[in-house]
Each structure stands twice: as structure tokens, then as C-alpha cells.
LUMGUDREN-344532 format. One record per residue: x, y, z of N, C-alpha, C in turn. Coordinates in nm, 2 decimals, decimal comma, padded with zeros to 4 digits, always signed. Each point is the difference from the previous one (the first is absolute). Example, Ala and Ser with C-alpha at 12.3 -4.5 7.8 and 13.67 -1.06 7.14 Angstrom:
<atoms>
n_X:+01,32&n_Y:-00,57&n_Z:+00,78&ca_X:-00,09&ca_Y:+00,12&ca_Z:+00,00&c_X:+00,09&c_Y:+00,12&c_Z:+00,00;
n_X:-00,04&n_Y:+00,11&n_Z:-00,07&ca_X:+00,09&ca_Y:+00,11&ca_Z:+00,00&c_X:-00,08&c_Y:+00,11&c_Z:+00,08;
</atoms>
This chain:
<atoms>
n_X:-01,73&n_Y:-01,84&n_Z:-00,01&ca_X:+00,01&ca_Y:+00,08&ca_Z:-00,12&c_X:+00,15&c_Y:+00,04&c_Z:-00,02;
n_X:+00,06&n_Y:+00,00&n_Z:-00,15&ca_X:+00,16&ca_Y:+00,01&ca_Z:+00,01&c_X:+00,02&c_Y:+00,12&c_Z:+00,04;
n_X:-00,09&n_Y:+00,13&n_Z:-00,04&ca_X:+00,02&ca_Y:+00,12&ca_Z:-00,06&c_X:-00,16&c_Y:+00,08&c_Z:+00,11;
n_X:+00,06&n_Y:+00,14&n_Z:+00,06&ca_X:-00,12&ca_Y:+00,09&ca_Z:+00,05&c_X:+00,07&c_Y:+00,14&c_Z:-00,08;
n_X:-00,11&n_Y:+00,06&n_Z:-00,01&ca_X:-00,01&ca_Y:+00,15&ca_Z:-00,01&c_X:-00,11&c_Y:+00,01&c_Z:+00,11;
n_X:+00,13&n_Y:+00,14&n_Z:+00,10&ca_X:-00,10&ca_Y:+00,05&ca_Z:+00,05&c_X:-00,17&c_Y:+00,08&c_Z:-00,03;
n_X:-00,08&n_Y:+00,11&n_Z:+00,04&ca_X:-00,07&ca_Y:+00,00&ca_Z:-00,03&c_X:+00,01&c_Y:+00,18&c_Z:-00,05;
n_X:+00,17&n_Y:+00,05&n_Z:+00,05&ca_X:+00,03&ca_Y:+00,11&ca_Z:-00,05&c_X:+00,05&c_Y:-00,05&c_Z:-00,16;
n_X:+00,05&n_Y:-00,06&n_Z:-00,01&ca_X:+00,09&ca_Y:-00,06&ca_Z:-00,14&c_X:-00,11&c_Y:-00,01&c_Z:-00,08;
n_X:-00,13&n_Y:-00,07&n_Z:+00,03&ca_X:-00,10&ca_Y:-00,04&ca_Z:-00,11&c_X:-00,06&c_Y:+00,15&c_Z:-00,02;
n_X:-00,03&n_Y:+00,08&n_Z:+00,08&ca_X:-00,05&ca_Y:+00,13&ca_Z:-00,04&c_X:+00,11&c_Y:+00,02&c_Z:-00,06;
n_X:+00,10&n_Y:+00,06&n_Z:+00,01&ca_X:+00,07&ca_Y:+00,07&ca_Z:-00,14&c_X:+00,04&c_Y:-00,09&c_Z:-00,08;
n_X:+00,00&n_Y:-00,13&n_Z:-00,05&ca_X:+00,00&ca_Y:-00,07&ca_Z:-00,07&c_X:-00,14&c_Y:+00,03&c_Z:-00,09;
n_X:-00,14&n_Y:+00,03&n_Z:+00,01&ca_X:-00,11&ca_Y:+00,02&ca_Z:-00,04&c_X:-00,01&c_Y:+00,12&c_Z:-00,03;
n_X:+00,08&n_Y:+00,09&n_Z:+00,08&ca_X:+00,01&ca_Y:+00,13&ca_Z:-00,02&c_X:+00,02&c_Y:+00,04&c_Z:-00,15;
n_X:+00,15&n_Y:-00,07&n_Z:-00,03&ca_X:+00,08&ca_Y:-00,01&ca_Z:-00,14&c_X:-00,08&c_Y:-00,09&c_Z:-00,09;
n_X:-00,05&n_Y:-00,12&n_Z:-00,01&ca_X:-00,12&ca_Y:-00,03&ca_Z:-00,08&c_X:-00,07&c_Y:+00,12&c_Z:-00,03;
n_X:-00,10&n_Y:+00,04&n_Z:+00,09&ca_X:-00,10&ca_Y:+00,11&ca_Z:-00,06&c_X:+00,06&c_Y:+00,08&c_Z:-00,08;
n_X:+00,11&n_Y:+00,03&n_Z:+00,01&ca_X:+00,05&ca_Y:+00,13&ca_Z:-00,11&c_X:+00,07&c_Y:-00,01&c_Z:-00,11;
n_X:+00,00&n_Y:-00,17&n_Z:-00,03&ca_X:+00,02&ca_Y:-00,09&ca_Z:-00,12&c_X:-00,14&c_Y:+00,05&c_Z:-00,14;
n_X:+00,08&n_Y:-00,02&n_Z:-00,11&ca_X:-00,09&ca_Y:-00,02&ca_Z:-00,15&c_X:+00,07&c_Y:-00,05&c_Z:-00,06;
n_X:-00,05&n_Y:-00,14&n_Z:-00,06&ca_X:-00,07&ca_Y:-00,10&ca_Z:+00,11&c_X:+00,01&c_Y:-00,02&c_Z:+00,09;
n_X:-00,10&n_Y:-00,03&n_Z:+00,08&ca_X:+00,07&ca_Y:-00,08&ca_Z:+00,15&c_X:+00,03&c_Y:-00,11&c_Z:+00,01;
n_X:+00,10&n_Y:-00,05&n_Z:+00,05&ca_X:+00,05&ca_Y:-00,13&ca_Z:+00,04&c_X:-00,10&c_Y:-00,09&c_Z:+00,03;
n_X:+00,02&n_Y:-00,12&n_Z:+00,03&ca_X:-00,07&ca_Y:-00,08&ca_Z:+00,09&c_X:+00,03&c_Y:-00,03&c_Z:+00,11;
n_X:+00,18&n_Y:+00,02&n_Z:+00,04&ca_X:+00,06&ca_Y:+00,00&ca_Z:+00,14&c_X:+00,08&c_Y:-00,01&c_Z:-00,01;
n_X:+00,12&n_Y:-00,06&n_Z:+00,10&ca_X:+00,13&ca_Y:+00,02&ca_Z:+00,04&c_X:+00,07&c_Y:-00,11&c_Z:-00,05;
n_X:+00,07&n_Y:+00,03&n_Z:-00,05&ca_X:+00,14&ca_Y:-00,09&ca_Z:+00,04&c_X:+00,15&c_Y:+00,01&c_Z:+00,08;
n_X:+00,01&n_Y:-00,09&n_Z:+00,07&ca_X:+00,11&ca_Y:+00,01&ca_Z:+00,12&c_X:+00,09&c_Y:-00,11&c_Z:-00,07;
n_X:+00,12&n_Y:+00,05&n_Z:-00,02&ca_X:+00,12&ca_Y:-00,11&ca_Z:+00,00&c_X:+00,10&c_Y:+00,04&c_Z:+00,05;
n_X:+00,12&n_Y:-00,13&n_Z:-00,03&ca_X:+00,11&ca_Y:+00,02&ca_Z:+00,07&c_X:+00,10&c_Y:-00,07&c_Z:-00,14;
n_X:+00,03&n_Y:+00,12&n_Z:-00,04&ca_X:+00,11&ca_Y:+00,00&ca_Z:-00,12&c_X:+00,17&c_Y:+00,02&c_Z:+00,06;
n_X:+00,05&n_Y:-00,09&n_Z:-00,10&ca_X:+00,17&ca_Y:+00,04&ca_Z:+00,01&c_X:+00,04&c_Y:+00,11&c_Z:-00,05;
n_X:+00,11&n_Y:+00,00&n_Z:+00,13&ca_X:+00,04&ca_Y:+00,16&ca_Z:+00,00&c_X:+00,11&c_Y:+00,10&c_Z:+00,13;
n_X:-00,02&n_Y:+00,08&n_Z:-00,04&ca_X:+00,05&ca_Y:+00,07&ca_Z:+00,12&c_X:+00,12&c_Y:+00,02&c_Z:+00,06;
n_X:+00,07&n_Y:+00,03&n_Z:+00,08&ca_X:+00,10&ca_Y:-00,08&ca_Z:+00,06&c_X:+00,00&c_Y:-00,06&c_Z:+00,11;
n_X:-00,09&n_Y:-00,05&n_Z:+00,05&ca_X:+00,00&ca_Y:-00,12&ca_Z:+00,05&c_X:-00,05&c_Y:-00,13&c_Z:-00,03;
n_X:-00,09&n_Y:-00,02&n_Z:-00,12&ca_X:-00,06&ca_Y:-00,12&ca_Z:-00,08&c_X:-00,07&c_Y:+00,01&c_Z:-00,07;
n_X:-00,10&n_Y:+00,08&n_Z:+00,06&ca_X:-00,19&ca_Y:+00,00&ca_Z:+00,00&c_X:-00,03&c_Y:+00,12&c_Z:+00,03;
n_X:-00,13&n_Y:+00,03&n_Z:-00,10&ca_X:-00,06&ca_Y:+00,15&ca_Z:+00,05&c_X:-00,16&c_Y:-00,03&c_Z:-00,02;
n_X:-00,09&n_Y:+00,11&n_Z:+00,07&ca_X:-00,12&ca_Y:-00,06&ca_Z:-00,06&c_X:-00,01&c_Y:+00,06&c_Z:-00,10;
n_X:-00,14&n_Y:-00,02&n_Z:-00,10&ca_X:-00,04&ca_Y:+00,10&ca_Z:-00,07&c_X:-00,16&c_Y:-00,02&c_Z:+00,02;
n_X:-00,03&n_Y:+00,13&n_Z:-00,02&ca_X:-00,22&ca_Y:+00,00&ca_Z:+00,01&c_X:-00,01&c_Y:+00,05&c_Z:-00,14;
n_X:-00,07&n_Y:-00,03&n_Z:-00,10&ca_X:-00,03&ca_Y:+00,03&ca_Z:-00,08&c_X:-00,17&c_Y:+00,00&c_Z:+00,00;
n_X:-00,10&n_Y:+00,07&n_Z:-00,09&ca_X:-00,11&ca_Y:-00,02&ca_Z:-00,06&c_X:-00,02&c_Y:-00,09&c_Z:-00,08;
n_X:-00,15&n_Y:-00,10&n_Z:+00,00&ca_X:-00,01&ca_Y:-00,12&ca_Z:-00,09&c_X:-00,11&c_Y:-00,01&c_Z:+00,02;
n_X:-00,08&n_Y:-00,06&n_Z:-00,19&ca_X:-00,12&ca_Y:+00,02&ca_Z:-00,04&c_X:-00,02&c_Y:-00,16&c_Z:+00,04;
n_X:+00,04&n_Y:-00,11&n_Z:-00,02&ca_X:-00,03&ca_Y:-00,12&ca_Z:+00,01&c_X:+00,13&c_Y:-00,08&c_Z:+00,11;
n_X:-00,05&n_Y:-00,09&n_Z:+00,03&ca_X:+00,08&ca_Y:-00,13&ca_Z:+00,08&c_X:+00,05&c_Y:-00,06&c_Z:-00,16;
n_X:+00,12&n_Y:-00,07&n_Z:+00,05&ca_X:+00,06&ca_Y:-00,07&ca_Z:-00,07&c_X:+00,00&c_Y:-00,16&c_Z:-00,03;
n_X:-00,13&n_Y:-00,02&n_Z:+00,07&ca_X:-00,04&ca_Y:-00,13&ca_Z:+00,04&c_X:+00,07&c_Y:-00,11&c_Z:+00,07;
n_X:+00,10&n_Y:+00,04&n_Z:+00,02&ca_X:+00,05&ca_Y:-00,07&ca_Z:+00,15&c_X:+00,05&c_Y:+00,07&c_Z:+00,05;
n_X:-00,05&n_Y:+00,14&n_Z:+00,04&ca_X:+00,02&ca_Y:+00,13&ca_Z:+00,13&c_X:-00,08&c_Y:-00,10&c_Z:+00,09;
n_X:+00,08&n_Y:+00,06&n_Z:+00,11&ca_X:-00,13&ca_Y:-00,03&ca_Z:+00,16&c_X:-00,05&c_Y:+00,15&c_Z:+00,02;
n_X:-00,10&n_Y:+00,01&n_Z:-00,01&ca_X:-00,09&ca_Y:+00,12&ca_Z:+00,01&c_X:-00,07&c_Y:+00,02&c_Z:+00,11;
n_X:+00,04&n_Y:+00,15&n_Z:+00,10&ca_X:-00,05&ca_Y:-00,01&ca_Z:+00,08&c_X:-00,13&c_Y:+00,10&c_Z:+00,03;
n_X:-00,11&n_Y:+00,03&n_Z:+00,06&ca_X:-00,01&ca_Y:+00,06&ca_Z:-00,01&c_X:-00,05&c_Y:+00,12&c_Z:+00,18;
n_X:+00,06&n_Y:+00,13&n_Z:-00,02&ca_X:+00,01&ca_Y:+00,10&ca_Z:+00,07&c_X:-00,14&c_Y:+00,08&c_Z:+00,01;
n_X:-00,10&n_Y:-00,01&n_Z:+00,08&ca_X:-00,12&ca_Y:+00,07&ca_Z:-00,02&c_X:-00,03&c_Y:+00,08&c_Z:-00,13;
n_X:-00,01&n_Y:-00,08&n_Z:-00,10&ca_X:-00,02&ca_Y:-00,01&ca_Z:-00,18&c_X:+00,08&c_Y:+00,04&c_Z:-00,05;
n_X:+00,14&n_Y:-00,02&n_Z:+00,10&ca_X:+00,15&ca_Y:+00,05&ca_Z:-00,12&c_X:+00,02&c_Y:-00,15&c_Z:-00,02;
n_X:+00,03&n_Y:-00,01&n_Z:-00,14&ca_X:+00,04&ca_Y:-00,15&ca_Z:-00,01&c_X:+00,16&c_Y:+00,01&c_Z:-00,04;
n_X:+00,07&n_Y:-00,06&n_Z:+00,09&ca_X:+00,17&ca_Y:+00,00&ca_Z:-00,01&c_X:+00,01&c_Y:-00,11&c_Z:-00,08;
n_X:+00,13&n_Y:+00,00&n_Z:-00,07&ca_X:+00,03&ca_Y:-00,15&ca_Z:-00,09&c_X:+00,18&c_Y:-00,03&c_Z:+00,01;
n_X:+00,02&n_Y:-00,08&n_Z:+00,07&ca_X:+00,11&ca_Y:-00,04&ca_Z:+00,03&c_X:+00,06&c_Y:-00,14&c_Z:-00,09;
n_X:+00,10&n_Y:+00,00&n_Z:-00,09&ca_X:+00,07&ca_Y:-00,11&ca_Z:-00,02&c_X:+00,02&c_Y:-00,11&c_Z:+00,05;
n_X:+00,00&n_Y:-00,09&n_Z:-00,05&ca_X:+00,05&ca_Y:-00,12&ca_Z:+00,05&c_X:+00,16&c_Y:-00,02&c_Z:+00,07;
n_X:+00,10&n_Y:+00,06&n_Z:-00,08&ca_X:+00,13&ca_Y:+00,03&ca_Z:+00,06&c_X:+00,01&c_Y:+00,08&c_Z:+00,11;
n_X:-00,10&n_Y:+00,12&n_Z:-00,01&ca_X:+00,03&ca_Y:+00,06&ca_Z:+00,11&c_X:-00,09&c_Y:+00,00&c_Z:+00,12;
n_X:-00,05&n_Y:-00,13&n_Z:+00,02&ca_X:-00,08&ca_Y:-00,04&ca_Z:+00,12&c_X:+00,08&c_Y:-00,02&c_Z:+00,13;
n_X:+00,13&n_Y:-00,10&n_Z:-00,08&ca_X:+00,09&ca_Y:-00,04&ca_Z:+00,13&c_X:+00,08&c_Y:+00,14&c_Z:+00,05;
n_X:+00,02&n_Y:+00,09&n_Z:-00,04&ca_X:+00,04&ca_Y:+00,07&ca_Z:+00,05&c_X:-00,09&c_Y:+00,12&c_Z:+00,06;
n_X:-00,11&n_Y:+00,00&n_Z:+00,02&ca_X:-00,10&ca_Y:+00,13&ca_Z:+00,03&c_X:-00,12&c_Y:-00,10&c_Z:+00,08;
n_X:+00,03&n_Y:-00,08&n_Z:+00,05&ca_X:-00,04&ca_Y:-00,11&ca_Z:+00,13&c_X:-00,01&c_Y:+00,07&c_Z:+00,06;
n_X:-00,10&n_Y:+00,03&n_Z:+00,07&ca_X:-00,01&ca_Y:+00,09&ca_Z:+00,13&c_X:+00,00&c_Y:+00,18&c_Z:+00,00;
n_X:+00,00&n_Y:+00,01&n_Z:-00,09&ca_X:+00,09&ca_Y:+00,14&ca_Z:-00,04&c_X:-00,16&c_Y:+00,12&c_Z:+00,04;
n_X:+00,03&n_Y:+00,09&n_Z:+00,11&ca_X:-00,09&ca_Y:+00,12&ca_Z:-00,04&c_X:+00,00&c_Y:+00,11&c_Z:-00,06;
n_X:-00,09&n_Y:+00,07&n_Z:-00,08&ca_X:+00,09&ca_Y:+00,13&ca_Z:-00,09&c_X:-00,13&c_Y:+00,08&c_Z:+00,11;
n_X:+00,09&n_Y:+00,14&n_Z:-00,03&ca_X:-00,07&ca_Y:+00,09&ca_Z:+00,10&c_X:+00,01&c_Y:+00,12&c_Z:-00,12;
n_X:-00,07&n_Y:+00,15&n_Z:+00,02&ca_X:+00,06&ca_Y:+00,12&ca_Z:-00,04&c_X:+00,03&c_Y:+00,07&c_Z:+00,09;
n_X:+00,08&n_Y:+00,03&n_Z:+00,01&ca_X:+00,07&ca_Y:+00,16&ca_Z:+00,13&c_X:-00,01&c_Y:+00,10&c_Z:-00,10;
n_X:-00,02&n_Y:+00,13&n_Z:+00,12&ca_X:+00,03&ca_Y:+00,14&ca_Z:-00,11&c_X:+00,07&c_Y:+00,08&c_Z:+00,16;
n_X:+00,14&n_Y:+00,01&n_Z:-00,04&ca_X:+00,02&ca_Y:+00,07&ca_Z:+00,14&c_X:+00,08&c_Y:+00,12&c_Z:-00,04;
n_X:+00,11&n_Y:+00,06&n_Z:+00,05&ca_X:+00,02&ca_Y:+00,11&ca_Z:-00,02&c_X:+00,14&c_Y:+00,00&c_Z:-00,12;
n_X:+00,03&n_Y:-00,13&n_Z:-00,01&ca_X:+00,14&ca_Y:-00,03&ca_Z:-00,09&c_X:-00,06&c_Y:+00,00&c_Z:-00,14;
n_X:-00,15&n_Y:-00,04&n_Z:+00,05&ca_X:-00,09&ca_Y:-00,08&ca_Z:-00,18&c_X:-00,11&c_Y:-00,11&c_Z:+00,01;
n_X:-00,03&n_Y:-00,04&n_Z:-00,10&ca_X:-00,11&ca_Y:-00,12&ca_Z:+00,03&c_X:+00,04&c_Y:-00,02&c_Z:-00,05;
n_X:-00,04&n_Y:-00,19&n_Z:+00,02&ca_X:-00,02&ca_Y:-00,13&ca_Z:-00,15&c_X:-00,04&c_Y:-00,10&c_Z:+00,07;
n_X:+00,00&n_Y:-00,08&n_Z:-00,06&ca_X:-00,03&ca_Y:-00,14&ca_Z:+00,03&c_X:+00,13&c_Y:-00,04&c_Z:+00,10;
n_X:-00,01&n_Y:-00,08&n_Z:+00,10&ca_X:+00,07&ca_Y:-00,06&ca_Z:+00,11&c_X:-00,01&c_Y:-00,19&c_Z:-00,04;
n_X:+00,11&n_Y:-00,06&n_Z:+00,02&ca_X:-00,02&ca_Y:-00,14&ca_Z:+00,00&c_X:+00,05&c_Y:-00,03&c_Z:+00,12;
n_X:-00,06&n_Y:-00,12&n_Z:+00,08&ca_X:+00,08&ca_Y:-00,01&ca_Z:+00,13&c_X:-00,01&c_Y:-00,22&c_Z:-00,04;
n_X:+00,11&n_Y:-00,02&n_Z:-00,06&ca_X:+00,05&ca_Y:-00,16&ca_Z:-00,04&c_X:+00,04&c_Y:-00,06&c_Z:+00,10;
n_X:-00,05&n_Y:-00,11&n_Z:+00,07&ca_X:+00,09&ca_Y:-00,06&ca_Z:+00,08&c_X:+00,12&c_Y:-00,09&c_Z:-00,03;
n_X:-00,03&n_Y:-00,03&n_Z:-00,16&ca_X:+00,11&ca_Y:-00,10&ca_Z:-00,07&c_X:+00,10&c_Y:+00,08&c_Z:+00,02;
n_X:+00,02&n_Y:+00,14&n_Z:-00,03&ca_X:+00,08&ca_Y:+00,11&ca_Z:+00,02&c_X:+00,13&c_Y:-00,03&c_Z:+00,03;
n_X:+00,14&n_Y:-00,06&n_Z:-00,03&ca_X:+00,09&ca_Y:-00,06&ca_Z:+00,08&c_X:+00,10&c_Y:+00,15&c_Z:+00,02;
n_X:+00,05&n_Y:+00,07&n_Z:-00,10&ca_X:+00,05&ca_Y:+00,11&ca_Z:-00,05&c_X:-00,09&c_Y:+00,09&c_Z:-00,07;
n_X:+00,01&n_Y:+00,18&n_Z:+00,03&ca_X:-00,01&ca_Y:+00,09&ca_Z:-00,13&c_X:+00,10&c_Y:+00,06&c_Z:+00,02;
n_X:-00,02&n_Y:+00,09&n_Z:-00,10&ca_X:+00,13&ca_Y:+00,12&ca_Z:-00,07&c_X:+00,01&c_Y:+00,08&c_Z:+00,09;
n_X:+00,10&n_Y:+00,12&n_Z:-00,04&ca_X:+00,04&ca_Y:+00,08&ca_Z:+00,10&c_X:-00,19&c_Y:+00,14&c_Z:-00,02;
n_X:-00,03&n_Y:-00,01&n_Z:-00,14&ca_X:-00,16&ca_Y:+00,09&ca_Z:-00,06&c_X:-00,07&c_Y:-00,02&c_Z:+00,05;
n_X:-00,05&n_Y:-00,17&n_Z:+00,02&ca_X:-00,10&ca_Y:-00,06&ca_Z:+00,01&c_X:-00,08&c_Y:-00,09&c_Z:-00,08;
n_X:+00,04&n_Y:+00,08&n_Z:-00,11&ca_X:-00,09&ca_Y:-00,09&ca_Z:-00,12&c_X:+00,08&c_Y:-00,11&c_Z:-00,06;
n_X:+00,10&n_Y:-00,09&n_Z:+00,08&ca_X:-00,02&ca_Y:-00,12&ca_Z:-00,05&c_X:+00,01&c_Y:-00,08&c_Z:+00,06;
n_X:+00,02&n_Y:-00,16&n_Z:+00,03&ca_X:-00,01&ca_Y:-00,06&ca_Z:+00,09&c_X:+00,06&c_Y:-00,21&c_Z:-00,02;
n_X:+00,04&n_Y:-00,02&n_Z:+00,08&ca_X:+00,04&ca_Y:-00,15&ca_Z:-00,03&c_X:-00,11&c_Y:-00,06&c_Z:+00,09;
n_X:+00,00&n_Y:-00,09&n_Z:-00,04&ca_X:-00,06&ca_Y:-00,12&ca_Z:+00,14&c_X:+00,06&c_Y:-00,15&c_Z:-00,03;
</atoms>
């Protein structure tokens, strides 16, 4: 599988669905240009696949990943932390070659 969410990520991923009008149908994970180091991700909400998403699906979360941004989110797990600095979503990339001094961007 290119792509995991943990099983903390898909709860609050579902979390944020329920409290949608409308609700979504699931996730979208990319890897857009950007940042200062290349690449950033972005998650957004999405009602349909785009018909050539690879779609995954997370105990009935269905994620929808791009065709571009396959090669780069190979392997990739997303987690949620909530610790004492903040919570969010966590990506851990092994393509990962460089990120920023933030975090939120990244080369490979």
C-alpha cells in the first residue's frame, strides 16, 4: 500500500467528517508545490474520486490520492499527535531527502 493512516488519524479524520453539512465522502492527500523546500502536503475534503485517484480505503474512510502524488507519498504514514505544543496530522516520508527549518515542507 503507497499510503497508511494510522488508526488515531482515521478517527479524527471521521471525527471532522461527522461535523460536516454536507459530509464529504473522504480524504484527499496530496503533495503540492511549494514551501521552501519544494513540496508540501495538503488534505483536503472530497465528495467524489476523480477517476483516476487510487483510492484507498481506511476502515470506511475512503482516502483519494492523485496520480502525481503517488510517487512521492510511497510508503508514507500519516498519524495524529495531540501533545503538549498542539495536535495535527504527522507525515513520516521516507522519500523525504530534506525539510525546512518549520517542517511543513519538504524536497525528495
Amino acid at each position: 500500500m503507497v499510503i497508511e493512516l494510522t488508526a488515531k488519524a482515521v478517527e479524527k479524520v471521521k471525527e471532522i467528517i461527522a461535523r460536516q453539512d454536507p459530509k464529504p465522502q473522504g480524504l484527499r492527500v496530496a503533495v503540492v508545490g511549494g514551501g521552501c523546500s519544494g513540496f508540501s502536503y495538503q488534505m483536503n475534503f472530497e465528495n467524489e474520486s476523480n477517476g483516476i485517484d487510487k483510492v484507498y480505503e481506511f476502515d470506511g474512510l475512503k482516502v483519494f490520492v492523485d496520480q502525481a502524488s503517488l510517487m512521492y507519498l510511497n510508503g508514507t504514514k500519516i498519524d495524529y499527535l495531540e501533545t503538549l505544543e498542539g495536535s495535527g496530522f504527522k507525515f513520516e516520508n521516507p522519500n523525504v531527502k530534506t525539510t525546512c527549518g518549520c517542517g511543513s515542507s519538504f524536497s525528495a
